[in-house]
C-alpha positions as CSV (number, residue, x, y, z in Angstrom):
1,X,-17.6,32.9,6.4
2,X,-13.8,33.8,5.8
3,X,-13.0,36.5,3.1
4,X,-11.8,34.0,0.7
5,X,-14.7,31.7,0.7
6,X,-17.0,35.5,0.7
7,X,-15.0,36.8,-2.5
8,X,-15.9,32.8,-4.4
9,X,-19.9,32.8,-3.5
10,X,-22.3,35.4,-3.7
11,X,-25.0,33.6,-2.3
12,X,-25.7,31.2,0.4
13,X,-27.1,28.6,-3.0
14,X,-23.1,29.2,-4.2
15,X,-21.6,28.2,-1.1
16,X,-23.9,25.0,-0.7
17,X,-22.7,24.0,-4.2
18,X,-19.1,24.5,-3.4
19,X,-19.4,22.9,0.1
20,X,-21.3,20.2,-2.0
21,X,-18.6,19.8,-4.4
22,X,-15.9,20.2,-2.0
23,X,-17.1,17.2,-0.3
24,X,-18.0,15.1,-3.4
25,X,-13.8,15.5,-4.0
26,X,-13.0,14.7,-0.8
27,X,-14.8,11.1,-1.2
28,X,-13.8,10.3,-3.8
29,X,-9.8,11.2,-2.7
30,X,-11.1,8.8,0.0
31,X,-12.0,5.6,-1.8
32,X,-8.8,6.3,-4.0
33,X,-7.1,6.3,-1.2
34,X,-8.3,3.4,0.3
35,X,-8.3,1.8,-2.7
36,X,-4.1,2.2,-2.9
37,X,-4.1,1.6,0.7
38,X,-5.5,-2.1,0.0
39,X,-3.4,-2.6,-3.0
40,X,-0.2,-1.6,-0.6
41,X,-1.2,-4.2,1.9
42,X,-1.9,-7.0,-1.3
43,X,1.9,-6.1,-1.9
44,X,3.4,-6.4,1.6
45,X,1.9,-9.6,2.4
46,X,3.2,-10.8,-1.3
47,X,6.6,-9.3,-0.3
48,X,6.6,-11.3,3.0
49,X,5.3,-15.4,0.8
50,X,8.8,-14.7,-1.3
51,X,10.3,-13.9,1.5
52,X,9.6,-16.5,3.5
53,X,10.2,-19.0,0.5
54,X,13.3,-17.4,0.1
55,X,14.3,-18.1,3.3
56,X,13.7,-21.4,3.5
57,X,15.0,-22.4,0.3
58,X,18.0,-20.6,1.2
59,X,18.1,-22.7,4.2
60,X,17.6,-25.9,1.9
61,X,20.1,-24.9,0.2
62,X,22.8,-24.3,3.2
63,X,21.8,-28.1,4.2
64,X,22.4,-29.7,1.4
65,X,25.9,-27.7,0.7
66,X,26.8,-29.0,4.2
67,X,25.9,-32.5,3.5
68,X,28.1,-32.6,-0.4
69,X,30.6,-31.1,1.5
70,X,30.7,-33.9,4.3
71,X,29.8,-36.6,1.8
72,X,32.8,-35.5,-0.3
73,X,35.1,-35.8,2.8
74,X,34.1,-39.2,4.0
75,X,35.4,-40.5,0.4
């Protein structure tokens, strides 16, 4: 047992309820954790849809510019 952890608990019941504790924190640190982990990922893969929309609307759009603009000189 470290000095710290000796000068917190003054009996072996104490440090089982800390260690208890300690550990109860520690889970749920984990499942908020995972938790934002998840809702990161939700967002990336939204973040890559409107990407790839954007893309090929963008590439719609360069399409139909090129055909105006040779529609327009063919008159």
């Amino acid at each position: 047992m470290t000095k710290d952890l000796e000068a917190q608990v003054e009996s072996d019941h104490e440090l089982i309820l800390l260690l208890k504790k300690e550990i109860e924190d520690l889970t749920v640190h984990i499942h908020e954790t995972e938790k934002n982990l998840g809702a990161s990922q939700q967002d990336l893969h939204d973040t890559s849809e409107q990407l790839a929309v954007h893309e090929k609307l963008s590439a719609q759009h360069t399409i139909l510019q090129n055909i105006f603009y040779r529609v327009l000189s063919h008159i």
